[in-house]
C-alpha positions in Angstrom: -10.7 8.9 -26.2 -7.8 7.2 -28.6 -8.5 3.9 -29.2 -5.3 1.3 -28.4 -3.3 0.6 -31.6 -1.5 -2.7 -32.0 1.7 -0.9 -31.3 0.8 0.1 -28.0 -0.1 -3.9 -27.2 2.8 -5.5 -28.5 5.1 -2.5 -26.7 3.3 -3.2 -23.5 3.8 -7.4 -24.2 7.6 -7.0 -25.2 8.0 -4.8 -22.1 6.5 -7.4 -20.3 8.5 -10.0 -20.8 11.5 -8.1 -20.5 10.7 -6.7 -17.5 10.2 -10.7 -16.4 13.5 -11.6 -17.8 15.3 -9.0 -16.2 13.8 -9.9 -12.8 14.6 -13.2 -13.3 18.2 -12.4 -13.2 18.5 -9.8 -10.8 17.3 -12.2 -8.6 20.6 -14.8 -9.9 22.4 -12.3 -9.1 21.1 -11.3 -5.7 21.3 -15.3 -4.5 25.2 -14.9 -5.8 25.8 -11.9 -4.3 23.9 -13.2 -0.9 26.2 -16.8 -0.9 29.5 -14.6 -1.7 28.8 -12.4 1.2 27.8 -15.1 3.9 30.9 -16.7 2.2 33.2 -13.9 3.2 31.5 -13.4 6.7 33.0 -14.8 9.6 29.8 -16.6 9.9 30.4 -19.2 6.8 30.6 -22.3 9.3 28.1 -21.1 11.9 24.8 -21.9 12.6 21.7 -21.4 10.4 19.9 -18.7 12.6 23.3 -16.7 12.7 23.2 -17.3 9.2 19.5 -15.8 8.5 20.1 -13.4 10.9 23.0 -11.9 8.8 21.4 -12.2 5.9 18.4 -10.4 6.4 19.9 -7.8 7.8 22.0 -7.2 4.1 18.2 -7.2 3.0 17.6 -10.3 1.6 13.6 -11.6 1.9 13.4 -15.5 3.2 12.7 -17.2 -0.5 16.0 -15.5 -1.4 17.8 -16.4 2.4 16.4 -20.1 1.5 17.7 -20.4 -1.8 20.7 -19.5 -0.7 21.0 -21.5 2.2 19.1 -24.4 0.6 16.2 -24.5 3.0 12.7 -23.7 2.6 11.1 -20.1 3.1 8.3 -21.7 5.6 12.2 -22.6 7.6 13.5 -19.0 7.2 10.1 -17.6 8.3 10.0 -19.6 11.5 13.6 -18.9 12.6 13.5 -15.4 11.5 10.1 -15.6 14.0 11.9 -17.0 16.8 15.0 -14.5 16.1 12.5 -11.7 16.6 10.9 -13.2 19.3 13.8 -13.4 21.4 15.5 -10.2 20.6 11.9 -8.6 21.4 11.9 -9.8 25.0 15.9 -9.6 25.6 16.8 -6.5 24.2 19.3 -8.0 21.9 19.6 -11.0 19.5 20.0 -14.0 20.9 20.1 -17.3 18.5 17.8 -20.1 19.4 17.0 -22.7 17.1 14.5 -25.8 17.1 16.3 -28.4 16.8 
């Protein structure tokens, strides 16, 4: 069995990090992209749940949907809860909110 080379480990480390970086900025972008989009929608002065609805439908997860509706995730999570709820038993999406 070859033994690791220092090579290998500073290769692996460099990838590492760039791999880190680059995820760090693809999710800049996405947050961009996500407030563009809801800024284009006829939905830009509605309502939070239509709001979350929308985007997580375009795919966004709820600490992306948060960031970009400055709210917390543990918010998104609960109205994305309620969302489901509610379409669950009517069929169809309706938006409730608490509060």
């Amino acid at each position: 069995m070859p033994k690791s080379s220092k090579k290998t480990s500073v290769s692996q480390t460099f990838s590492s990090s760039v791999l880190e970086e680059t995820n760090k900025s693809l999710q800049k972008i996405a947050a961009s992209l996500g407030f563009i989009v809801l800024q284009m929608s006829p939905l830009k002065d509605g309502k939070n749940p239509k709001k979350i609805h929308f985007l997580s439908k375009f795919g966004f997860d709820r600490n992306q949907i948060a960031a970009i509706l400055d709210s917390t995730p543990n918010t998104i999570s609960k109205e994305l809860s309620i969302l489901k709820s509610s379409s669950g038993k009517e069929g169809a999406v309706t938006y409730k909110s608490n509060g």
